[in-house]
C-alpha positions as semicolon CSV with decimal commas, in nm:
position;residue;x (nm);y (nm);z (nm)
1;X;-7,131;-1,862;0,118
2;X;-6,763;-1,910;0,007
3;X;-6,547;-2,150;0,218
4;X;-6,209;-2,046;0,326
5;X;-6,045;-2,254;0,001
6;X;-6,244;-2,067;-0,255
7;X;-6,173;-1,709;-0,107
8;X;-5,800;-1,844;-0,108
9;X;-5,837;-1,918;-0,507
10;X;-5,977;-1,598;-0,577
11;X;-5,710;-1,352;-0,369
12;X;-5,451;-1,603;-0,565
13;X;-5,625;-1,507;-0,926
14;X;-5,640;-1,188;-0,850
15;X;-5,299;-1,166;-0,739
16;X;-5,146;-1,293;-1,048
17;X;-5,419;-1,052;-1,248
18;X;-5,252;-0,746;-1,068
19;X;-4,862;-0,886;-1,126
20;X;-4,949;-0,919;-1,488
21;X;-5,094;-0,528;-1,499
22;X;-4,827;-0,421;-1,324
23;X;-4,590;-0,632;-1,579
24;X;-4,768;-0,451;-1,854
25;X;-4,671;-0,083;-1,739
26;X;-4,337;-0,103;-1,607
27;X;-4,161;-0,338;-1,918
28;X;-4,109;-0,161;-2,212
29;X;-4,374;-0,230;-2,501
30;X;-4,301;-0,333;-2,902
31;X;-4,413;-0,199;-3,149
32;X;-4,680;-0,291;-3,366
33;X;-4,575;-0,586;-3,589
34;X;-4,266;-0,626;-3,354
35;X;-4,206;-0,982;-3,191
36;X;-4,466;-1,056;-2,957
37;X;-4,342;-1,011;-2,548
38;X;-4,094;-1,338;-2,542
39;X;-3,721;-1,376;-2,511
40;X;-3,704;-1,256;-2,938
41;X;-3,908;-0,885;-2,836
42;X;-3,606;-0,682;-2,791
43;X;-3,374;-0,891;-3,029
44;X;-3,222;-0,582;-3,228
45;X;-3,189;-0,402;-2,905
46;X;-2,964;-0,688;-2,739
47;X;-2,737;-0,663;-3,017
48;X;-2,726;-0,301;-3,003
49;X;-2,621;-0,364;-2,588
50;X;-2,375;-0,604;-2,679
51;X;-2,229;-0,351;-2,957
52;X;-2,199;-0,055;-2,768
53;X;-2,053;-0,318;-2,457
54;X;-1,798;-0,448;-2,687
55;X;-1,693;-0,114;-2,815
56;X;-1,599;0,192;-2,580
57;X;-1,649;0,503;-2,741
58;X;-1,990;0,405;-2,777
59;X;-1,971;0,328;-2,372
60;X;-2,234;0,616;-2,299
61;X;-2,470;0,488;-2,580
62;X;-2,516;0,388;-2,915
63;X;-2,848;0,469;-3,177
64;X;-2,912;0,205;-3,470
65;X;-3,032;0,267;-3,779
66;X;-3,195;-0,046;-3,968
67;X;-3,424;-0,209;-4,206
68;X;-3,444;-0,478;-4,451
69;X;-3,780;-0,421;-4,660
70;X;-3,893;-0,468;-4,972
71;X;-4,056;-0,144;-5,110
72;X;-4,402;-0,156;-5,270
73;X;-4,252;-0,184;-5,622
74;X;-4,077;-0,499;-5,496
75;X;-3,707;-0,339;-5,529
76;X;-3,525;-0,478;-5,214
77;X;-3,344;-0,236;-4,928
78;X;-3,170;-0,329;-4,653
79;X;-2,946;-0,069;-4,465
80;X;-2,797;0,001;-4,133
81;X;-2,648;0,331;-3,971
82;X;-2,540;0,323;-3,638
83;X;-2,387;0,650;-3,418
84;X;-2,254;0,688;-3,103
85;X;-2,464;0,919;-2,877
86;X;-2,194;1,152;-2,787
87;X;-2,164;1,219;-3,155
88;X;-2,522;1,282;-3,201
89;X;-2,559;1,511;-2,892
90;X;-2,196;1,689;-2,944
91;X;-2,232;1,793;-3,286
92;X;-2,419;2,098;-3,460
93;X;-2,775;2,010;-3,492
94;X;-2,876;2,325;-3,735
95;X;-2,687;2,076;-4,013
96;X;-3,005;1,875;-3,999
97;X;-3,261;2,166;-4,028
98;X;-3,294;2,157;-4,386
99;X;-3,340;1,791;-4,461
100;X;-3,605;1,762;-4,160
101;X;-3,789;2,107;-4,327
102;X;-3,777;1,931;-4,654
103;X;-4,007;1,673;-4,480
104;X;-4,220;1,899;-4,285
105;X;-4,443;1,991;-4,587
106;X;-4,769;1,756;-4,694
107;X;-4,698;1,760;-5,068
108;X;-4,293;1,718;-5,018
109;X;-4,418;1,383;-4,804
110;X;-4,669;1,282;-5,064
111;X;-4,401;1,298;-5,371
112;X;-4,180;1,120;-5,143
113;X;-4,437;0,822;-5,066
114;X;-4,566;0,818;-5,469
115;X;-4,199;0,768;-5,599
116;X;-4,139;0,494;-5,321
117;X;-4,503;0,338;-5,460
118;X;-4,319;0,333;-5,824
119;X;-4,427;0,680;-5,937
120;X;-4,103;0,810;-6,124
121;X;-4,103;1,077;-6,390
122;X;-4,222;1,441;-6,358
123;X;-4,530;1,377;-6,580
124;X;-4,653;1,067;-6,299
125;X;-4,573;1,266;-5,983
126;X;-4,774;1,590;-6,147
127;X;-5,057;1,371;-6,204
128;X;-5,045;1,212;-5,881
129;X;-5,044;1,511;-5,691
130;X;-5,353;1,676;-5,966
131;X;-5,123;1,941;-6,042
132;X;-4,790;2,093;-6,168
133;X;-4,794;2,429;-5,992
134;X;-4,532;2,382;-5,697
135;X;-4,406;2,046;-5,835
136;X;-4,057;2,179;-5,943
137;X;-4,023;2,337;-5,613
138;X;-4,092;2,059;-5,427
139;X;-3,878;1,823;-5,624
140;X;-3,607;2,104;-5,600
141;X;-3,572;2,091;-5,235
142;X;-3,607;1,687;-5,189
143;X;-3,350;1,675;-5,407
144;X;-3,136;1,938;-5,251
145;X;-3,175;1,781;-4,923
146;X;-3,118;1,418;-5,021
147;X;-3,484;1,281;-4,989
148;X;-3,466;1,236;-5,366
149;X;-3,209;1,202;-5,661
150;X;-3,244;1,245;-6,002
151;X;-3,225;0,939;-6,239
152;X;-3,203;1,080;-6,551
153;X;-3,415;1,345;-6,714
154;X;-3,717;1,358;-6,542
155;X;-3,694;1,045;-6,295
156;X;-3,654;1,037;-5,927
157;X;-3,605;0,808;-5,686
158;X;-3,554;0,785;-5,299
159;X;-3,162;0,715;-5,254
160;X;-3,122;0,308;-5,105
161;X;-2,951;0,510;-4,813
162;X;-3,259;0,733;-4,746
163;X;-3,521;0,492;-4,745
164;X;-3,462;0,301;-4,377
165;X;-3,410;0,677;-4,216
166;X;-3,695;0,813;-4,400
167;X;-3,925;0,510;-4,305
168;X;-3,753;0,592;-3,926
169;X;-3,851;0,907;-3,943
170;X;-4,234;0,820;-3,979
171;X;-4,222;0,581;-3,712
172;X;-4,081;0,801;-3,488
173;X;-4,343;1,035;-3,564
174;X;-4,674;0,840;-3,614
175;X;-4,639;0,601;-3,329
């Protein structure tokens, strides 16, 4: 039979177990490849605080934009946008219908990830996707929209300025 000492240990460990659960569900959680949960987790959030702190039409909140990658073909991109939220809730959100329809369609997302993956000209993307039928179409309204500008005859690439909201986007999306 346990002494009084032991069932004091125990209802101490399981004390501390339960504080840590608790810890888990209340604090807000990183994401996956984020800083693990120490003072650094919530780094680019800090300075976003401090930003919208120091500045006051931003006093009622501030959204940041930003990423410093280097894309599969090894081409560097770092960019930042940053709004205030009274200028993202106060203005006319039918503006951003057509770039977010542009991405709502499977093959418009595929051409998108094959030119970030290096695949350029008209000729690579057909073959990528296994066919030409709806290619121009699709190209037509990524380009249209901004997802994609034309580099010469033939060649497309994801603007430097699309890639970080793009790559947002996702996140948002398959997190």
């Amino acid at each position: 039979m346990e002494d009084a000492a032991d069932l004091e240990r125990d209802l101490a460990d399981l004390r501390e177990r339960v504080e840590r659960l608790e810890s888990r569900t209340t604090a807000p959680t990183a994401s996956p490849g984020a800083p693990g949960p120490d003072e650094d987790t919530f780094w680019a959030l800090e300075g976003v605080r401090a930003r919208r702190d120091a500045h006051p039409e931003t006093a009622d909140g501030i959204v940041l934009l930003t990423g410093s990658l280097n894309l599969p073909t090894g081409e560097p991109v770092e960019w930042q946008m940053g709004a205030a939220t009274s200028d993202l809730v106060g203005t006319d959100w039918s503006d951003a219908a057509a770039p977010l329809a542009a991405l709502g369609h499977p093959v418009r997302l595929k051409l998108l990830r094959s030119v970030l993956d290096g695949v350029r000209s008209t000729a690579e993307l057909a073959e990528s996707l296994g066919s030409t039928g709806q290619l121009h179409h699709h190209l037509k309204q990524l380009v249209s929209t901004g997802w994609l500008a034309q580099r010469g005859r033939g060649n497309y690439e994801v603007p430097p300025t699309r890639v970080v909201p793009l790559l947002v986007i996702l996140t948002g999306v398959l997190r």
